[in-house]
C-alpha positions as CSV (number, residue, x, y, z in Angstrom):
1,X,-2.8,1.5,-42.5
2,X,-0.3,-1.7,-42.0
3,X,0.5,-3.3,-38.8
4,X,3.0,-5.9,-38.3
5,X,2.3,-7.8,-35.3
6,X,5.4,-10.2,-34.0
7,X,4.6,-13.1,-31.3
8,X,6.4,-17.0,-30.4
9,X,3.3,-18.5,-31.8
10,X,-0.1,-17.7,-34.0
11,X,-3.8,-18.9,-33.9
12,X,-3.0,-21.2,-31.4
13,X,-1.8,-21.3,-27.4
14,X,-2.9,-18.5,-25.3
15,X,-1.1,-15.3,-26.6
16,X,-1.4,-16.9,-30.3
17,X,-5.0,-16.9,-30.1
18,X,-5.3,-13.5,-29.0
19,X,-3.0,-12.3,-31.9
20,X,-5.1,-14.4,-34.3
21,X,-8.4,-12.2,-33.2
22,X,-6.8,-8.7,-32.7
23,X,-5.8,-9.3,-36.5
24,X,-9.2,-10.4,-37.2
25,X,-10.8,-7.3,-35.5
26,X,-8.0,-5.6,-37.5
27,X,-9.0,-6.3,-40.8
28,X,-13.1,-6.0,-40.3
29,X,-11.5,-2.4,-39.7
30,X,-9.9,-2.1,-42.7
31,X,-6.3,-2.3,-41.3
32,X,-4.1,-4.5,-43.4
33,X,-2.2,-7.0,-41.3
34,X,0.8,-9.2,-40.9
35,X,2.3,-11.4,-38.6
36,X,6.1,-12.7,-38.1
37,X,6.4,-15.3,-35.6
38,X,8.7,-18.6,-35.3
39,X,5.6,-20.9,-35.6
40,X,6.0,-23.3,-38.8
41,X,2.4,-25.1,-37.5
42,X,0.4,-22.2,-39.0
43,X,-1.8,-22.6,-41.8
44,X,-3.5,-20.9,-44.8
45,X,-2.6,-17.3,-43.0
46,X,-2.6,-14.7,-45.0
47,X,0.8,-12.1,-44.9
48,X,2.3,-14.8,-42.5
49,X,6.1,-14.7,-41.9
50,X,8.2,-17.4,-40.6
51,X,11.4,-16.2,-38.5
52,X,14.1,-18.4,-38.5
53,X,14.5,-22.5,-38.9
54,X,14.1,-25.2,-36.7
55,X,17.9,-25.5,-36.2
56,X,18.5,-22.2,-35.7
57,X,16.2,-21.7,-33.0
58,X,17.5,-25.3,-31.2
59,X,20.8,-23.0,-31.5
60,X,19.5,-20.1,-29.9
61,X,18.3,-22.6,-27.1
62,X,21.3,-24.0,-26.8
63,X,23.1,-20.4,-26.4
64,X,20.3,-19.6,-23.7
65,X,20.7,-22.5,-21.6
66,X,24.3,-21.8,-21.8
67,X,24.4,-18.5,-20.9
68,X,20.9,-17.4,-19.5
69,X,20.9,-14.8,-22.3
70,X,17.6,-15.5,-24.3
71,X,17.2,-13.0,-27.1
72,X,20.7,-12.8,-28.2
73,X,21.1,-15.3,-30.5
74,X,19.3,-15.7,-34.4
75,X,21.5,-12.7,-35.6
76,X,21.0,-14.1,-39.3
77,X,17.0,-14.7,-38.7
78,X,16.5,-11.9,-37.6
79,X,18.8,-9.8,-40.0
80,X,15.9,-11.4,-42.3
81,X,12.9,-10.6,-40.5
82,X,14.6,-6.9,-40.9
83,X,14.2,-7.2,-44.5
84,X,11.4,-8.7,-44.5
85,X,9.8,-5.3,-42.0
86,X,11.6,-3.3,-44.8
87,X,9.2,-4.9,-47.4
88,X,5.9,-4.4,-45.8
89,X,6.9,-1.2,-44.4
90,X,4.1,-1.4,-41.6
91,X,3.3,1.9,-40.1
92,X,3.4,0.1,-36.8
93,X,5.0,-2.9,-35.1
94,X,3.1,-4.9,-32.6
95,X,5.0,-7.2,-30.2
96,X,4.1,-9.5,-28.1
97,X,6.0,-12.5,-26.5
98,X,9.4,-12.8,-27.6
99,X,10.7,-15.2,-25.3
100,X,10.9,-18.7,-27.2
101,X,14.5,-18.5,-28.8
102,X,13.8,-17.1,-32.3
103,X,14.5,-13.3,-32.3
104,X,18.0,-11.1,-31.5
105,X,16.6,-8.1,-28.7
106,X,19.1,-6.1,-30.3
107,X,18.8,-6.1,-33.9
108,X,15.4,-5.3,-33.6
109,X,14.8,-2.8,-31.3
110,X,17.9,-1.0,-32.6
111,X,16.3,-1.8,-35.7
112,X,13.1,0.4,-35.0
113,X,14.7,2.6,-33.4
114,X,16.8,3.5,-36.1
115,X,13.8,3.6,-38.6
116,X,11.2,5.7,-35.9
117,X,8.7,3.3,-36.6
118,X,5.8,3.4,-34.0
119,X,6.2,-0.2,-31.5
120,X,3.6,-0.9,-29.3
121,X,4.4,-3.5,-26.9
122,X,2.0,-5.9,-25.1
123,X,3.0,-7.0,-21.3
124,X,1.0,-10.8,-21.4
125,X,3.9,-11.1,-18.8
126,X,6.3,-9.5,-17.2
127,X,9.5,-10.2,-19.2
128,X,10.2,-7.2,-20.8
129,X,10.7,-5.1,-17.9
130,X,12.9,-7.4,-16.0
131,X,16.0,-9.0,-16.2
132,X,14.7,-12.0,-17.4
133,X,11.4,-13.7,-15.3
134,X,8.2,-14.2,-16.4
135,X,6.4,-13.3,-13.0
136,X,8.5,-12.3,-10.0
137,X,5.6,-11.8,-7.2
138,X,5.9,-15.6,-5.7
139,X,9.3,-15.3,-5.4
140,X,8.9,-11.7,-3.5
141,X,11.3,-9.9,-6.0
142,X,11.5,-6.3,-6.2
143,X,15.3,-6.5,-7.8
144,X,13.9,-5.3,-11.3
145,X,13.3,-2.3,-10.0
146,X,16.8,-0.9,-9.8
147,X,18.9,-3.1,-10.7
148,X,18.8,-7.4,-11.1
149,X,21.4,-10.1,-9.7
150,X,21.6,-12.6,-7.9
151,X,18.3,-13.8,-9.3
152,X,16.3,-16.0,-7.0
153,X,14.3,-17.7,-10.3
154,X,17.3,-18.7,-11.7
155,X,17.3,-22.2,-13.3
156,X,13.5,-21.7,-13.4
157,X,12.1,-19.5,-16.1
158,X,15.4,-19.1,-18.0
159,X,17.4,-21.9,-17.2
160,X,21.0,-20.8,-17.2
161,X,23.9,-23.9,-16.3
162,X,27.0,-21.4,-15.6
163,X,25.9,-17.9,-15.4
164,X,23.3,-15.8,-14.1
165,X,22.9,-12.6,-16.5
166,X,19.7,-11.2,-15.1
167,X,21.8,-7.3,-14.5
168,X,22.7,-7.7,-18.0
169,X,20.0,-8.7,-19.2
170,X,18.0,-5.9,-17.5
171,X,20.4,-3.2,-18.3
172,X,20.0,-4.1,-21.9
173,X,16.4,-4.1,-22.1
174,X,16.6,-0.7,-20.4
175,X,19.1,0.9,-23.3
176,X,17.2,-0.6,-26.5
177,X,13.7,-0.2,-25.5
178,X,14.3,3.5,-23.9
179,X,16.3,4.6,-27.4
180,X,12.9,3.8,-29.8
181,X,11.4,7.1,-29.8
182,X,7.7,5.9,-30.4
183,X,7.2,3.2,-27.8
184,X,4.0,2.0,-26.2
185,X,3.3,-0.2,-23.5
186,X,0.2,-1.9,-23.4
187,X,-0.3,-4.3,-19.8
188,X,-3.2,-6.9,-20.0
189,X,-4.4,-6.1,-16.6
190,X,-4.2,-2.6,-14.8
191,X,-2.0,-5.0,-12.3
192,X,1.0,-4.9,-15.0
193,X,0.8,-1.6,-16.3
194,X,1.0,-0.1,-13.2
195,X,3.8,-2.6,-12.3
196,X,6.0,-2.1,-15.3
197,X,5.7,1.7,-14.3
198,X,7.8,1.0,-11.7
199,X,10.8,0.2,-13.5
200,X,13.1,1.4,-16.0
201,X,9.7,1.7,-18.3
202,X,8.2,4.3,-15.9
203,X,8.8,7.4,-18.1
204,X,6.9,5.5,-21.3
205,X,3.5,6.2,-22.7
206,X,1.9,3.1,-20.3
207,X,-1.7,1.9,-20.3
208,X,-3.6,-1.6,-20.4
209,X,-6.3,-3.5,-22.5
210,X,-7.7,-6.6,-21.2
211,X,-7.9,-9.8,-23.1
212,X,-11.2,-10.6,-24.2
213,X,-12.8,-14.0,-25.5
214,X,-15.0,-15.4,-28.0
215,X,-18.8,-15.2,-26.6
216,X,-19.6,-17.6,-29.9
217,X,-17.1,-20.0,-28.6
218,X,-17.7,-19.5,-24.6
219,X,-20.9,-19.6,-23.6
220,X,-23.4,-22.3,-22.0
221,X,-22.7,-25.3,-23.9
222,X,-25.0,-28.5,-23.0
223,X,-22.8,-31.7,-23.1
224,X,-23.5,-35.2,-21.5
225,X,-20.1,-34.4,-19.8
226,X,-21.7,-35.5,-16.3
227,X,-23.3,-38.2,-17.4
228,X,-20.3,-39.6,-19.1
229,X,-18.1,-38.9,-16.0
230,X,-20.7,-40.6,-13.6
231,X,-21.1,-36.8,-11.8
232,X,-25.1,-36.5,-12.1
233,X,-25.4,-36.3,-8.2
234,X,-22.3,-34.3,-7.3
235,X,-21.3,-30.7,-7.4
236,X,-18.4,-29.9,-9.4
237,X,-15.5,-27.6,-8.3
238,X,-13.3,-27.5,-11.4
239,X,-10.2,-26.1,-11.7
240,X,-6.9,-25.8,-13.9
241,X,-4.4,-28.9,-13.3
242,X,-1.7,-26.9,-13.7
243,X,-1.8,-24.5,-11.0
244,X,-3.7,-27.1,-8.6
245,X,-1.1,-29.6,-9.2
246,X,2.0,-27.2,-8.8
247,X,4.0,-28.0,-5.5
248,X,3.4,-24.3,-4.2
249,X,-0.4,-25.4,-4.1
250,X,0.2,-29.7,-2.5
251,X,-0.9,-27.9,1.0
252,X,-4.3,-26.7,-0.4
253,X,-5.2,-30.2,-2.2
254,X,-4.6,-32.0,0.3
255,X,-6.6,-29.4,2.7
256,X,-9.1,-29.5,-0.4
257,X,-9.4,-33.6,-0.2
258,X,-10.0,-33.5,3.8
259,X,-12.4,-31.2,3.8
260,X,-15.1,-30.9,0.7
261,X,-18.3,-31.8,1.6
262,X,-19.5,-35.5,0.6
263,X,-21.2,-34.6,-2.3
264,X,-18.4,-32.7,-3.5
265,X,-15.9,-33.1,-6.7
266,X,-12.5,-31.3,-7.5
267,X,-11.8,-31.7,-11.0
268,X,-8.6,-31.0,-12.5
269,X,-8.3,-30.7,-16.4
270,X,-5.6,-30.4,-18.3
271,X,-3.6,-33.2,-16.7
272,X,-2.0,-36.0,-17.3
273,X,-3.9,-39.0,-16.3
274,X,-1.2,-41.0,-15.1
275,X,-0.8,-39.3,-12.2
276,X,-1.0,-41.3,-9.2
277,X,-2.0,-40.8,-5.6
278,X,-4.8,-38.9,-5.9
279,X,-8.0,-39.1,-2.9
280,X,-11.1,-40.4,-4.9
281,X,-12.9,-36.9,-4.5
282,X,-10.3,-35.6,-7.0
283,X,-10.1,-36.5,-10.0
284,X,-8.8,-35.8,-13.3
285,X,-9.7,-34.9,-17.0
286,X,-6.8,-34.5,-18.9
287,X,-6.1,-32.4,-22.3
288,X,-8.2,-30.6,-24.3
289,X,-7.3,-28.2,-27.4
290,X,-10.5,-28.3,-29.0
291,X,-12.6,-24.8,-27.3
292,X,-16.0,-26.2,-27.5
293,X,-15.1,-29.0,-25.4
294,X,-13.8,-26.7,-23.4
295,X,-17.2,-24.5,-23.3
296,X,-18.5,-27.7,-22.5
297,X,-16.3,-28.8,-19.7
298,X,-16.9,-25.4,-18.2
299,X,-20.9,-25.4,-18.5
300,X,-20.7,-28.6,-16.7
301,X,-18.7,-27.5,-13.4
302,X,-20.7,-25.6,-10.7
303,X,-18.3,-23.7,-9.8
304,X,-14.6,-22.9,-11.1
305,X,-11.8,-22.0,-8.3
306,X,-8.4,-21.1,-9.6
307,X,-5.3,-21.0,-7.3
308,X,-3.2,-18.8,-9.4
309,X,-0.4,-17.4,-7.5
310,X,0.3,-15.0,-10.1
311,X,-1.2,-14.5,-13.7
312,X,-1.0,-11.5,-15.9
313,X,-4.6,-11.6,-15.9
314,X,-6.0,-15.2,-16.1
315,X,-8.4,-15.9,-18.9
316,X,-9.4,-18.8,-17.8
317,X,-11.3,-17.1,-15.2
318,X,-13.1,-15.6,-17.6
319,X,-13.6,-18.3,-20.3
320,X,-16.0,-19.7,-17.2
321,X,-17.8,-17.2,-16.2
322,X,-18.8,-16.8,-20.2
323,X,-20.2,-20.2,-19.7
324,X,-22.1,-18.9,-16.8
325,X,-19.9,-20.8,-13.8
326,X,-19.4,-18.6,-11.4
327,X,-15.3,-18.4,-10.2
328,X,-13.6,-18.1,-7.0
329,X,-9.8,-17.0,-7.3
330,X,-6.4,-16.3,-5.5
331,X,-6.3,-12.3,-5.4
332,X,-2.7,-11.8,-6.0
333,X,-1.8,-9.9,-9.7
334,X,-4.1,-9.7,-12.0
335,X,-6.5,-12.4,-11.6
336,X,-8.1,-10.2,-9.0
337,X,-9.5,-8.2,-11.8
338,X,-11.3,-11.3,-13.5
339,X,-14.1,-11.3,-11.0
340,X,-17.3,-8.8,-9.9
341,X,-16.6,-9.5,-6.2
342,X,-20.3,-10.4,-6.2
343,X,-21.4,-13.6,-8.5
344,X,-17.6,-14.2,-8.3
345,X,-15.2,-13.4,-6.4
346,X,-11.8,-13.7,-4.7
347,X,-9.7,-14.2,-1.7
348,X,-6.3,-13.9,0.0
349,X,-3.7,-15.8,-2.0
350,X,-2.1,-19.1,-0.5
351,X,-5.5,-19.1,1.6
352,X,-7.3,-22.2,0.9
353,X,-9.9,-22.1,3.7
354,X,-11.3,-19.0,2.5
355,X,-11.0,-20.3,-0.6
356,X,-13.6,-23.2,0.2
357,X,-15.8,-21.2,2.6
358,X,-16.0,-18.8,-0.5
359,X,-17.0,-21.8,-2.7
360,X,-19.5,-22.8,0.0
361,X,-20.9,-19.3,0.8
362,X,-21.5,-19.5,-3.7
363,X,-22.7,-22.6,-3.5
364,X,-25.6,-21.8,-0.5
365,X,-26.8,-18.3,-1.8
366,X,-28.2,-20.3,-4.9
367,X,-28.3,-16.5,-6.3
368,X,-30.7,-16.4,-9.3
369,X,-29.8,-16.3,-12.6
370,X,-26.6,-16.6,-11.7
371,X,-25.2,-18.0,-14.9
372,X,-26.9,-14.6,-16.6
373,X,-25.0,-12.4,-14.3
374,X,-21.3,-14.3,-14.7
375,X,-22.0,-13.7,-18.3
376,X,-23.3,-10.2,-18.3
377,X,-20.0,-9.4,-16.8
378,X,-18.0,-10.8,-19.3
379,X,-20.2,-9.2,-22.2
380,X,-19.1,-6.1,-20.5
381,X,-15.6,-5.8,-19.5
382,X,-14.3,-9.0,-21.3
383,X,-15.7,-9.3,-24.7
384,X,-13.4,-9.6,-27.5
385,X,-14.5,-7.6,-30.0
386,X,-14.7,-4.7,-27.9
387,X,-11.5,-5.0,-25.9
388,X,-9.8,-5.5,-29.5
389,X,-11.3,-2.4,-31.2
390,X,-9.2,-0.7,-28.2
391,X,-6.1,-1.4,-30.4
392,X,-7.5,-0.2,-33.6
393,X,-8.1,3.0,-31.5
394,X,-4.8,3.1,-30.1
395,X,-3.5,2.6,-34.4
396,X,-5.4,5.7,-35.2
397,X,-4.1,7.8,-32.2
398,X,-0.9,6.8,-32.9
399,X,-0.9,7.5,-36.7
């Protein structure tokens, strides 16, 4: 069997990473595996395709920004890439996140189409199924459903100076993607699946299979973390910069700041350290690419609280409960399906006094072997190997 998975990026960044290790479950299964993607930073990877140049995808940005239209451009690239599936001739086409300026919608679904060739595609967001947003939830969106305009994310997650395309867009997905005879939709979360079957997607062979991470890479990793960041006597809230730090979220720091108790830290990682302004019982940690400092920076926290507004599924949740920190999360989308709702757990979105009282009522319980349970729960509905060996299932069912 050959597959031919397609994603923006490869063995690195969040959907690249998870491509890199269904391929590596792939092949322990004897599947033979390729990848086309746009990344030119990938390598020694074996059957690795590059789409497209740098200029022509600065070209395809360009038209975007323009227009709003992303996935219209790269005609020629992608009339390559065509030639280049031609060559293999996989049995099935994987495809994840096409939204990075490389690929032309059209050539390639009509492209599969034409040839009846079996495309699963994986929802890590929600941008196949609507006329042109990532995630619609914050925004309170239901457009996608029947028919887009007027977008209220305009300018935001495809930033258009002139136009805003999002019926056109939405009514294009709907044609190409309805006319490949063999299409599968795979969500993340059960959150996504059962969103995109709302749509125009609703009468397409839908299910879901949860990410999963490395239990080699995440698990309890012994640092000198506190000791280096003067923490020894202090309990440690940590939690992603990037959604602490977004303006939707400057109510609860500053809520956050006032109220932790004395002893208390809220770490932010993943930032950049010139920010200014911030009260001393927040502080920062910056960037970090390599994953065992990242094991490490989670083994060190006592507790991990995320205030996602909306996430596919949020690994990140469950990168820290593999390094046995219990999490406390916003419950809107999928992240709601990261926790047990016992060692972890989760609370109303946009709520950050239950989100510290939750913290709080964690921290007091001192439940025992705690870290053991956070990552017994992982081992069992998160761990990579298994969730990954759901695709080589889904290969065999649908050969």
């Amino acid at each position: 069997m050959k597959v031919l998975q397609i994603n923006a990026v490869y063995g690195h960044g969040s959907t690249g990473t998870i491509v890199r290790d269904i391929v590596s479950t792939c092949e322990r299964s004897g599947i033979e595996c390729y990848v086309a993607s746009p990344d030119v930073n990938v390598c020694n990877a074996k059957n690795y395709y590059v789409i497209g140049n740098s200029t022509d995808h600065k070209l395809h940005a360009v038209y975007t920004r323009l227009t709003g239209k992303q996935g219209y451009a790269s005609s020629k690239a992608t009339k390559r890439l065509l030639g280049y599936i031609d060559s293999v001739n996989p049995h099935i086409v994987h495809i994840h996140n096409l939204h990075s300026n490389f690929i032309n919608l059209r050539l390639l679904f009509s492209y599969l189409a034409s040839k009846d060739i079996p495309t699963i595609i994986t929802l890590h967001d929600c941008w196949f199924y609507t006329g042109g947003c990532f995630h619609y939830t914050t925004a309170g969106c239901r457009k996608w459903q029947d028919k887009c305009g007027n977008c209220p994310k305009r300018g935001q997650d495809n930033f258009s100076i002139f136009f805003d395309p999002s019926a056109k867009v939405l009514s294009d997905r709907a044609k190409y993607l309805k006319a490949i005879p063999r299409l599968y939709i795979v969500g993340v979360s059960s959150w996504i699946a059962e969103e995109a079957s709302k749509g125009f997607l609703k009468n397409s062979n839908i299910s879901y299979i949860r990410n999963g991470v490395d239990l080699d890479v995440f698990k309890p990793t012994e640092s000198s973390l506190r000791l280096k960041l003067n923490l020894e006597d202090k309990y440690v809230i940590l939690g992603p910069a990037s959604k602490w730090l977004d303006p939707i979220n400057k109510k609860a720091l500053n809520w956050f700041a006032e109220n932790m108790r004395k002893d208390e830290i809220l770490m932010l990682y993943g930032a950049n350290q010139n920010i200014e302004s911030l009260p001393a019982n927040i502080i920062l940690y910056g960037y970090t690419k390599d994953r065992t400092e990242l094991a490490s920076l989670y083994t060190c926290a006592d507790i991990f609280a995320n205030t996602t507004h909306e996430d596919s599924l949020s690994l990140i949740n469950v990168e820290a409960q593999a390094c046995g920190t219990p999490v406390v999360t916003y419950d809107q989308t999928g992240p709601k399906e990261t926790v047990d709702g016992f060692v972890s757990t989760s609370v109303v979105v946009g709520n950050e006094e239950a989100l510290l009282s939750a913290i709080h009522d964690i921290r007091d319980r001192k439940l025992p072997n705690q870290a053991n349970l956070c990552r017994e729960f992982v081992k069992k509905h998160f761990d990579m190997q298994s969730r990954y060996k759901e695709f080589v299932k889904l290969y065999q069912s649908i050969l």
